[in-house]
N, C-alpha and C positions, 0 to 999 in steps of 0.2 A: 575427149574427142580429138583425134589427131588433125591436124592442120589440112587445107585443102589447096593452099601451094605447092605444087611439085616441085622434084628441083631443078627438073631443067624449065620450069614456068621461072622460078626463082634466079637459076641461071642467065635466062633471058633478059628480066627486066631490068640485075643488076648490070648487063654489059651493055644494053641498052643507054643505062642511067650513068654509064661510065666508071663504074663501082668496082674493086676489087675489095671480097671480103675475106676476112676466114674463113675455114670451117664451123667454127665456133660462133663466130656473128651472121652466119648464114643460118644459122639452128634457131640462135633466138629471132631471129626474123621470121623464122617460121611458125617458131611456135605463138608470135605475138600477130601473126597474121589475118586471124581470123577477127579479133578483138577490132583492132583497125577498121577493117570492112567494116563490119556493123559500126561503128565512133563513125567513119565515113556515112553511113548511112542516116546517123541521128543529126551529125550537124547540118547535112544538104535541106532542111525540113524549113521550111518555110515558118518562119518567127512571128510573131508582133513586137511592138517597141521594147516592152516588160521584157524579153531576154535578154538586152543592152545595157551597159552596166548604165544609171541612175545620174541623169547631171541633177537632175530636180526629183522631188518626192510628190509631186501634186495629181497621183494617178485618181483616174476616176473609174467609177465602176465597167462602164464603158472600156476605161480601156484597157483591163484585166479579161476581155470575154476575147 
């Protein structure tokens, strides 16, 4: 599926961001752009404690639900 960054959206964001790219690092930006989005989307997801890395092991059933 091709990317749904254009590239003057792509243009935008990186003169925005102060960026100057290649041509070349503008492409893999694109092509990794959709990926992003969705990672952006899984980690905005509201958690319980269990996704935090572990200072203690003492979970209870409770608080796996």
């Amino acid at each position: 599926m091709p990317p749904t960054l254009t590239d003057d959206a792509l243009d935008y964001l990186l003169e925005s961001a102060g960026l100057s790219l290649t041509d070349a690092q503008k492409a893999d930006l694109r092509t990794i752009h959709d990926a992003l989005a969705a990672m952006k989307t899984r980690v905005r997801q509201p958690r319980g404690r269990t996704a935090e890395l572990a200072h203690t092991y003492g979970f209870t059933a409770a608080d796996l639900t």
